[in-house]
N, C-alpha and C positions, 0 to 999 in steps of 0.2 A: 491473689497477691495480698497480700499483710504489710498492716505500719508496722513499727514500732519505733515509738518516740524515743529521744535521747534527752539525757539530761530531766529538768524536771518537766518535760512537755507533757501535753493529756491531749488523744483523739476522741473528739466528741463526735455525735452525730444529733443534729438535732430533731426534736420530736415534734412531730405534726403539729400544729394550730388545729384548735376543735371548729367543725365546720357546723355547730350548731351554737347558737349559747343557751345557755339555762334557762330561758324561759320557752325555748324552742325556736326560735329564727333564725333561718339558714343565712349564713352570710357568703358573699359574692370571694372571691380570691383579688380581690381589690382591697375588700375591708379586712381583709385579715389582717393581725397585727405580726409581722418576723416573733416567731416564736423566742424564747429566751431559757428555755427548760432543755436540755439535751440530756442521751444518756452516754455513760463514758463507755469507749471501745478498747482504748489500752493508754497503759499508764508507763512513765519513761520512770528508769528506776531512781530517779535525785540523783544525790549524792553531791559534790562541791558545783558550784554555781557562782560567778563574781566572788570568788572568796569564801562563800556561809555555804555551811552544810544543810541541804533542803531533804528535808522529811516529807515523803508522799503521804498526803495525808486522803484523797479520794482513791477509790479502786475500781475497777471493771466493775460496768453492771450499777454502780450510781447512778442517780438521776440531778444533775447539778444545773445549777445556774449560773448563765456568764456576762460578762459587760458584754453592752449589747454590739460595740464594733470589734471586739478584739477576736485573734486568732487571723490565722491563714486557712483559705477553704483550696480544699482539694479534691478532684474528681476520679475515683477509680470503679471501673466498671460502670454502672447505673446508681453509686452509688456516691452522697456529696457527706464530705467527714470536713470540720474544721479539728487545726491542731493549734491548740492554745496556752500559756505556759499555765501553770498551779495558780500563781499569784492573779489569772484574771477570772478564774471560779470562785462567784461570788460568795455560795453555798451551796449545801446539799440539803436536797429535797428528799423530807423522810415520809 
C-alpha cells in the first residue's frame, strides 16, 4: 500500500535515535530522546492552499527536521509514517 499526500502534505518517517552517544554509553529506551530528524517518503504536489500558491520546496529522500508535536502518525504494515504539512519542516538536513 502507498501514501500519497494531497495538497501541500509530506510523508515522513522518522529515523532511529542513536543507541549509543559519542563517547560510547549505551543508553536505556527510556532515556532516549523522540527523535526530530526524519527522512521524507513522498511529497504532495502544492499548488493553491487557503488561497497562496505553495511551492514544494522538500523532495523524496530528504532528511528534515520537524516541530516536534506536529503531523498525524499513521500505521501501515509494520511500518509508523507521520504526515505533516510543508510549513511544520523546520529544515533540511544536508
Amino acid at each position: 500500500m502507498n501514501i500519497k499526500p494531497l495538497a501541500d502534505r509530506v510523508v515522513i518517517k522518522m529515523v532511529e535515535a542513536e543507541e549509543t552517544t559519542k563517547s560510547g554509553i549505551i543508553l536505556t529506551a527510556s532515556a532516549k530522546e523522540k527523535p526530530q530528524v526524519a527522512e521524507v517518503v513522498e511529497v504532495g504536489p502544492g499548488g493553491m492552499v487557503d488561497g497562496k500558491e505553495v511551492v514544494m520546496t522538500v523532495k523524496k529522500g530528504d532528511r528534515v527536521i520537524t516541530s516536534k508535536y506536529s503531523g498525524t502518525e499513521v500505521k501501515i504494515g509494520d511500518t509508523e509514517y507521520i504526515i505533516v504539512k510543508q510549513n511544520d519542516i523546520l529544515a533540511i538536513v544536508e
